[in-house]
N, C-alpha and C positions, 0 to 999 in steps of 0.2 A: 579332756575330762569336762562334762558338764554338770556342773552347779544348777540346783533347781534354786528358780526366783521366787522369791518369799516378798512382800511389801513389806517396805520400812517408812516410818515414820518421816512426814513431812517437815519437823523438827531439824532433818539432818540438813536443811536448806540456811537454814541460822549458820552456820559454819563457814560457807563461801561469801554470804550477803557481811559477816563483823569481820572476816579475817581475809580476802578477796582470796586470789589463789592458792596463797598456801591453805587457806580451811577448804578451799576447793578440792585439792588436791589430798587433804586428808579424807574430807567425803567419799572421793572417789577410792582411797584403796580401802577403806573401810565398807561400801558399798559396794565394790565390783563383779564381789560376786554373790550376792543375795538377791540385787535389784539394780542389774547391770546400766537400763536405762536412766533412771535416777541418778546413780552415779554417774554416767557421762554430764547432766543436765547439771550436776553438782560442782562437775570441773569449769565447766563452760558459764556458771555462774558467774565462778570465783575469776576466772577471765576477764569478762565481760567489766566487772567493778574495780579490775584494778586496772584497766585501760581509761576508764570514769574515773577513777581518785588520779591518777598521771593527767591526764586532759584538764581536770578540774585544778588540781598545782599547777599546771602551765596557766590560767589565766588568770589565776589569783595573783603568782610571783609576776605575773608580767603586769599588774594593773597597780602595782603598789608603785606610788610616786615618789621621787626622792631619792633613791638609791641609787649613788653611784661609786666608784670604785673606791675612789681615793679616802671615805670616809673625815676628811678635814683634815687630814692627820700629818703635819708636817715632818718628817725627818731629818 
């Protein structure tokens, strides 16, 4: 069955870019089939920025000085 494509609102990119895959992933079934391409672009967003927030915590927790296991804490 094919779906005619209609343009949707460039608005719907706000969704992948605040909430990474999962608003990707919402764009995408909400889009898939009005503005097939957009949705794909809307998954691959939300992809894309939660590999960036992952990568970005790996060298934030890796730069912070001072932490080690034992916390002081004698038992």
């Amino acid at each position: 069955m094919s779906f005619p494509e209609k343009p949707r609102s460039n608005l719907w990119f706000l969704l992948p870019i605040s909430f990474g895959i999962i608003g990707g992933v919402v764009a995408y079934l909400f889009l898939r089939r009005d503005d097939p391409n957009k949705a794909k672009k809307c998954l691959f967003l939300g992809l894309v920025f939660m590999i960036v927030g992952i990568v970005f915590n790996i060298i934030v927790g890796s730069s912070i000085p001072g932490i080690d296991s034992g916390f002081n804490v004698n038992i």
